[in-house]
Backbone as CSV, one residue per row, in Angstrom:
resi,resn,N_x,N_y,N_z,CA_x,CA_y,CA_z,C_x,C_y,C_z
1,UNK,80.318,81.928,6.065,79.010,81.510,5.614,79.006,79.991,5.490
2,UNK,77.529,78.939,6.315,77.743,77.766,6.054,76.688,77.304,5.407
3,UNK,76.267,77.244,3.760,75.072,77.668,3.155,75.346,75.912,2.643
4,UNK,74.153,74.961,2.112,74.032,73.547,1.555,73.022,73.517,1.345
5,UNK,72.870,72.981,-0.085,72.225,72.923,-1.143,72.031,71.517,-1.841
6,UNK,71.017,70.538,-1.329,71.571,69.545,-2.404,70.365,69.023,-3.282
7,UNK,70.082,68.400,-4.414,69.052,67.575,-4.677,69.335,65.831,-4.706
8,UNK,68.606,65.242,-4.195,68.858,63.921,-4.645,67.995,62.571,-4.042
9,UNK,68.198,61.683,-4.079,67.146,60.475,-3.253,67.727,59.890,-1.898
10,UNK,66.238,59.835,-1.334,66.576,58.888,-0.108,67.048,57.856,-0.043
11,UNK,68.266,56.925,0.361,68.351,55.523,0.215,68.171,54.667,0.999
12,UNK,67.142,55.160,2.338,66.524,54.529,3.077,65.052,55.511,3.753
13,UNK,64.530,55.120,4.332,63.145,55.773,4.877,63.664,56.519,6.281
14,UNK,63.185,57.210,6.369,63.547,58.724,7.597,63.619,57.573,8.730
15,UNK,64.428,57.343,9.797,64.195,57.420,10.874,63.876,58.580,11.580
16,UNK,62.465,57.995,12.597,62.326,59.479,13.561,62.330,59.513,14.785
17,UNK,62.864,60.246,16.144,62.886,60.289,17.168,62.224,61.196,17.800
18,UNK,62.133,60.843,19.055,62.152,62.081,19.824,63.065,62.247,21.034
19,UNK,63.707,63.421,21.601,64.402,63.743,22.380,63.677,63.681,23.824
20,UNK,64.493,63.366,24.352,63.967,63.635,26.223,62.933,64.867,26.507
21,UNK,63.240,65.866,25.539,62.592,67.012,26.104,61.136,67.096,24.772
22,UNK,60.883,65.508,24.130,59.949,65.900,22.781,59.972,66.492,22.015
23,UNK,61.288,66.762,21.449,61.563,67.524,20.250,61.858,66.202,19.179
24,UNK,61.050,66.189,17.943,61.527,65.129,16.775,62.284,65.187,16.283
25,UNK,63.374,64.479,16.000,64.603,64.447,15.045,64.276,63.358,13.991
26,UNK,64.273,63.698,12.617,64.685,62.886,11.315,66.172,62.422,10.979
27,UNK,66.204,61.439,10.590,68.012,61.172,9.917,67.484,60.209,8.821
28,UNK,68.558,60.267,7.570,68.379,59.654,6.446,69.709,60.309,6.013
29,UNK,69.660,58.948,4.943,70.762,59.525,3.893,70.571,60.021,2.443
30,UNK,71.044,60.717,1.828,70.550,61.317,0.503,71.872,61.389,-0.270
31,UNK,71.486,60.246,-1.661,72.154,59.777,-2.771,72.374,60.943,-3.307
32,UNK,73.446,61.538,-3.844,73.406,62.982,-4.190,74.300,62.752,-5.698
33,UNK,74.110,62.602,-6.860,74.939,62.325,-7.826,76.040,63.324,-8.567
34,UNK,77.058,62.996,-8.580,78.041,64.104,-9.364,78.173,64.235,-10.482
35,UNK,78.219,65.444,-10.371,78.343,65.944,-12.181,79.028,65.429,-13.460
36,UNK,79.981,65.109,-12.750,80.951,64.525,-13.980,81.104,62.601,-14.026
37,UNK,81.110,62.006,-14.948,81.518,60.567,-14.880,82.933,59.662,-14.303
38,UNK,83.175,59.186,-13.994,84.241,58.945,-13.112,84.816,58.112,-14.959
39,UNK,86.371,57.814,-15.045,87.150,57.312,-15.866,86.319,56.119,-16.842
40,UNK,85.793,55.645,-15.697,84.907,54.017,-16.395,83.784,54.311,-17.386
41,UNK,83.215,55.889,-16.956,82.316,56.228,-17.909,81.125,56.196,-17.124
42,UNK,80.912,55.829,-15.404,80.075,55.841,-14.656,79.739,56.513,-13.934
43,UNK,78.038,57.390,-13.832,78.227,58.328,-12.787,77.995,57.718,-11.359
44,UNK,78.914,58.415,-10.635,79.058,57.904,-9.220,78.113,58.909,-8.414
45,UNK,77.862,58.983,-6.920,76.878,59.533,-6.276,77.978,59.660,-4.498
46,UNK,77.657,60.528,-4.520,77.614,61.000,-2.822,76.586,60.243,-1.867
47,UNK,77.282,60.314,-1.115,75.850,59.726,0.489,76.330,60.607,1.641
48,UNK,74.960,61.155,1.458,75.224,62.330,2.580,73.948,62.451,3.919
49,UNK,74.778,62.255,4.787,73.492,62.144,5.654,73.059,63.914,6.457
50,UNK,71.975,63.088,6.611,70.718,64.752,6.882,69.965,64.523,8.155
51,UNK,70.070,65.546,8.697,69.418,65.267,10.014,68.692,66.916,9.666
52,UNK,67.381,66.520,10.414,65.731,67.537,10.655,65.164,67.244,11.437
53,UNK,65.080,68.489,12.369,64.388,69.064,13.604,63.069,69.229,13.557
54,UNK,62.164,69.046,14.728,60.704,70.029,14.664,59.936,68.997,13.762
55,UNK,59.428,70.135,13.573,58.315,70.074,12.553,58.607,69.157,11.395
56,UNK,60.006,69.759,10.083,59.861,69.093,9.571,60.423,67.327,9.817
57,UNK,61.012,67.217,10.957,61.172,65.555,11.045,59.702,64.526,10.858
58,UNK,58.386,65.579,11.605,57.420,64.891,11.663,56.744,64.589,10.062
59,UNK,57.224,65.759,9.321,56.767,65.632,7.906,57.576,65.252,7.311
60,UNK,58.869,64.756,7.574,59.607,63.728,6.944,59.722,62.445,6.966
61,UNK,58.880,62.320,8.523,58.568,60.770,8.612,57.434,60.509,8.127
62,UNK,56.226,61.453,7.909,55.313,61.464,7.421,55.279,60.921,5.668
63,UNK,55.899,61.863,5.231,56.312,61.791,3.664,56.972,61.387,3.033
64,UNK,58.280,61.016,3.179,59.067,60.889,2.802,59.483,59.069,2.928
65,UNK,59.971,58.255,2.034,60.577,57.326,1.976,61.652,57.056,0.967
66,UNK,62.388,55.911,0.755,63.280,55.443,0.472,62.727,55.696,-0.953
67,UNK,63.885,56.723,-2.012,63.843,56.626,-3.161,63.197,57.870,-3.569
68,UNK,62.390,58.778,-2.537,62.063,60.407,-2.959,62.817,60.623,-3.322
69,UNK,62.705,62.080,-4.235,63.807,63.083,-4.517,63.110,63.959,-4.201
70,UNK,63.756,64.651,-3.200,64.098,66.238,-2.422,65.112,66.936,-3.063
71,UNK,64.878,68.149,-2.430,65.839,68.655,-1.998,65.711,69.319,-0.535
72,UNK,67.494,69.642,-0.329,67.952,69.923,0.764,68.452,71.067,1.118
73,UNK,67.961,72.555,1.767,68.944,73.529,2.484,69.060,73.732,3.963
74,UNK,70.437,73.857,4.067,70.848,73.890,5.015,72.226,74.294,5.802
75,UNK,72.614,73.853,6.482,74.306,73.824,6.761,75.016,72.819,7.184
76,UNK,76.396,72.718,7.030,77.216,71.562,6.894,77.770,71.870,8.672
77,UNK,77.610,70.408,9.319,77.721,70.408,10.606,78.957,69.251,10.842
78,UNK,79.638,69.523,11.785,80.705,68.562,11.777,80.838,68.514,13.784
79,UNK,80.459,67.071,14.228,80.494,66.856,15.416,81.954,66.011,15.875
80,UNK,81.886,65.672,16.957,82.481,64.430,17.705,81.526,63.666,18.340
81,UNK,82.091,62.632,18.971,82.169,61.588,20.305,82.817,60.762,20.647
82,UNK,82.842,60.431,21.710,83.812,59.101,22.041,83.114,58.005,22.163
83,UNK,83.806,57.077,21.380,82.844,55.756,21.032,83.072,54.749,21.959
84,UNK,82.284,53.697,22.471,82.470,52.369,23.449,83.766,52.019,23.269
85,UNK,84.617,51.991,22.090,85.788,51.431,22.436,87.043,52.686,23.105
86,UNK,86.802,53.727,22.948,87.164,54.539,23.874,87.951,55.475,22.584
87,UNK,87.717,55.173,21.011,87.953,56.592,20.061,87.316,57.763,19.562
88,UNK,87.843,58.347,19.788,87.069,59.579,19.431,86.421,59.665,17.505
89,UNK,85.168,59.612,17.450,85.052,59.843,16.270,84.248,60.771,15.870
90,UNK,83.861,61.101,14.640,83.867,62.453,13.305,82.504,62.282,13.178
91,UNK,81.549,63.261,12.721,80.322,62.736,11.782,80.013,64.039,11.240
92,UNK,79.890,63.955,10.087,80.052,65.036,8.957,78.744,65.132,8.729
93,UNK,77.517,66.323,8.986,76.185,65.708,7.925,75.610,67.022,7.999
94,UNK,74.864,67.466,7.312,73.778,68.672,7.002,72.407,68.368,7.783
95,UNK,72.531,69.475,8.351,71.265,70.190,9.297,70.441,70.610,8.639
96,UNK,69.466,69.783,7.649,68.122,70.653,7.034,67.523,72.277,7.326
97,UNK,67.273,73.020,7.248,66.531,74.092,7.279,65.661,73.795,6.209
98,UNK,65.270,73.274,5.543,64.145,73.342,4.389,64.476,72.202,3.649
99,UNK,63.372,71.572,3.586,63.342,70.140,2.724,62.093,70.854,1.726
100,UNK,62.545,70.092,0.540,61.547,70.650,-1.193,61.081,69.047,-1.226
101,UNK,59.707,68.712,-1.145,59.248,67.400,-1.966,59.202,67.267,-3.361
102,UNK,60.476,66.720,-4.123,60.103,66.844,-5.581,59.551,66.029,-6.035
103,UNK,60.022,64.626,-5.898,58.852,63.555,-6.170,59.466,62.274,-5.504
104,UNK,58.560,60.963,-5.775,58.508,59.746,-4.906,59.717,59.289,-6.270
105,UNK,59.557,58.046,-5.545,60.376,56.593,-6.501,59.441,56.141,-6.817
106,UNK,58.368,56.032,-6.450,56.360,55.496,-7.267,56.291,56.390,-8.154
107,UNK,56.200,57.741,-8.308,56.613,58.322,-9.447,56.948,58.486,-10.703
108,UNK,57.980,57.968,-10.513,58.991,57.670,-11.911,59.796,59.427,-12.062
109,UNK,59.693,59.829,-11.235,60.308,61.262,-11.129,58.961,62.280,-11.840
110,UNK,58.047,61.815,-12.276,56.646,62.989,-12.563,56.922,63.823,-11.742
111,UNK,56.014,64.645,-12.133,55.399,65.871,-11.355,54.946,65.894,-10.195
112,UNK,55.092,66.132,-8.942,54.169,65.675,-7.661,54.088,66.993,-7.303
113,UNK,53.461,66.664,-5.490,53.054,68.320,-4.862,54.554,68.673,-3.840
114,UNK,54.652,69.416,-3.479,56.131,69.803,-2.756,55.495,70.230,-1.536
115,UNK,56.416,70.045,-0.560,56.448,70.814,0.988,57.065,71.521,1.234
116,UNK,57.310,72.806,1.582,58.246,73.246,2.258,57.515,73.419,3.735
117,UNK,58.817,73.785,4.612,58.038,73.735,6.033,59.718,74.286,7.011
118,UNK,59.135,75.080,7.956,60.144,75.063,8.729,59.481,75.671,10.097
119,UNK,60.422,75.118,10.911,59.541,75.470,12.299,59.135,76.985,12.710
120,UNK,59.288,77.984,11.524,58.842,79.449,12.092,57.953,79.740,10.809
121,UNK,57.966,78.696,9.672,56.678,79.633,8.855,55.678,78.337,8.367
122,UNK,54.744,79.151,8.095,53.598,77.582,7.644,53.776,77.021,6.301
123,UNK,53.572,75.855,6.402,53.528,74.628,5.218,52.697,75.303,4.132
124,UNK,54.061,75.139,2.934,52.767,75.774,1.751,52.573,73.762,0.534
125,UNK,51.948,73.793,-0.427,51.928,72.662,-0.990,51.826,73.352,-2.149
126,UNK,52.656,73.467,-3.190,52.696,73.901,-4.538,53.299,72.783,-5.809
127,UNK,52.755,72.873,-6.782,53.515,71.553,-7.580,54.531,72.375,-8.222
128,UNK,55.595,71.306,-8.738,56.721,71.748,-9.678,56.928,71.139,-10.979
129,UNK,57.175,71.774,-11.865,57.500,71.505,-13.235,58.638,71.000,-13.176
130,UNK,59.358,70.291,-14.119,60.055,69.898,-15.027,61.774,70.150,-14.468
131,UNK,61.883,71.614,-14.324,62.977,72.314,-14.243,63.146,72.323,-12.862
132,UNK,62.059,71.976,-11.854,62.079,72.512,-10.647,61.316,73.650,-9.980
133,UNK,60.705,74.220,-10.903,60.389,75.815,-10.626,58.994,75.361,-10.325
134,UNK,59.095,76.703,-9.232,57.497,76.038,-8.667,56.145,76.631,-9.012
135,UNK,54.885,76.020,-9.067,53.859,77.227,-9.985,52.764,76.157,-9.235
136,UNK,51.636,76.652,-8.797,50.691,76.334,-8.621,49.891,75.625,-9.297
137,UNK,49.156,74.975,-7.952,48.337,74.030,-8.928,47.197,74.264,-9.239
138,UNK,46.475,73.719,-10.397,44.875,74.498,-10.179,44.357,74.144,-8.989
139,UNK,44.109,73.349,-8.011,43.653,73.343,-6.710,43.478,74.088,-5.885
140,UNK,45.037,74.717,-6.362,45.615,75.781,-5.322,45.056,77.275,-5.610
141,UNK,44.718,77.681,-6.905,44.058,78.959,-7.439,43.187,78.846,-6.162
142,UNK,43.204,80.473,-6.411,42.254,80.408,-5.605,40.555,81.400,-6.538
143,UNK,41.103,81.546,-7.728,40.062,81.896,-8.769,39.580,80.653,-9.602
């Protein structure tokens, strides 16, 4: 099983592409902080980079900038290549399947509206509380 899970901020704005054949690709990196304080008494953070296909790359370039907090599921992908100087190198990064909009860095971490999206089901927009948990907005009633 290759299951990834993360929450945390962008520390730069999505780059987006497209492939020869017009498929969009997103890449960014996401500040991911650890649980525990390192000796000094400081919490330290992960940088983990994320790459998204389809659909949601276009709504990640759309939405998303430097300093959101998302979250991330997906799976942990581990490539090669051989580089101009002729070494072979590594790149470690998670393949989105589902990006969560939790909120901006304009924000201040409030409450905002969320995306989910993936290239086989439709975009819903629901807000989230506090904890994360998601509950509709009055907008969204449909009473």
């Amino acid at each position: 099983m290759n299951k990834v899970i993360l929450v945390g901020r962008l520390t730069r704005d999505p780059e987006v592409k497209n492939t020869t054949s017009g498929k969009s690709v997103a890449s960014f990196t996401l500040a991911v902080d650890r649980r525990l304080k390192n000796k000094d008494g400081q919490k330290e953070a992960d940088f983990v980079p994320i790459v998204v296909w389809g659909k949601q790359a276009e709504f990640a370039g759309q939405y998303l900038s430097k300093g959101s907090q998302i979250g991330v599921s997906g799976r942990l992908q581990v490539r090669s290549y051989d580089a101009q100087d002729g070494q072979r190198r590594y790149v470690t990064e998670v393949v989105a399947d589902e990006i969560t909009f939790l909120s901006s860095k304009k924000d201040g971490g409030n409450n905002t509206n969320t995306q989910q999206s993936s290239d086989n089901t439709n975009m819903s927009v629901m807000g989230l509380d506090e904890d994360f948990h998601l509950m509709a907005d009055d907008d969204d009633c449909p009473f």
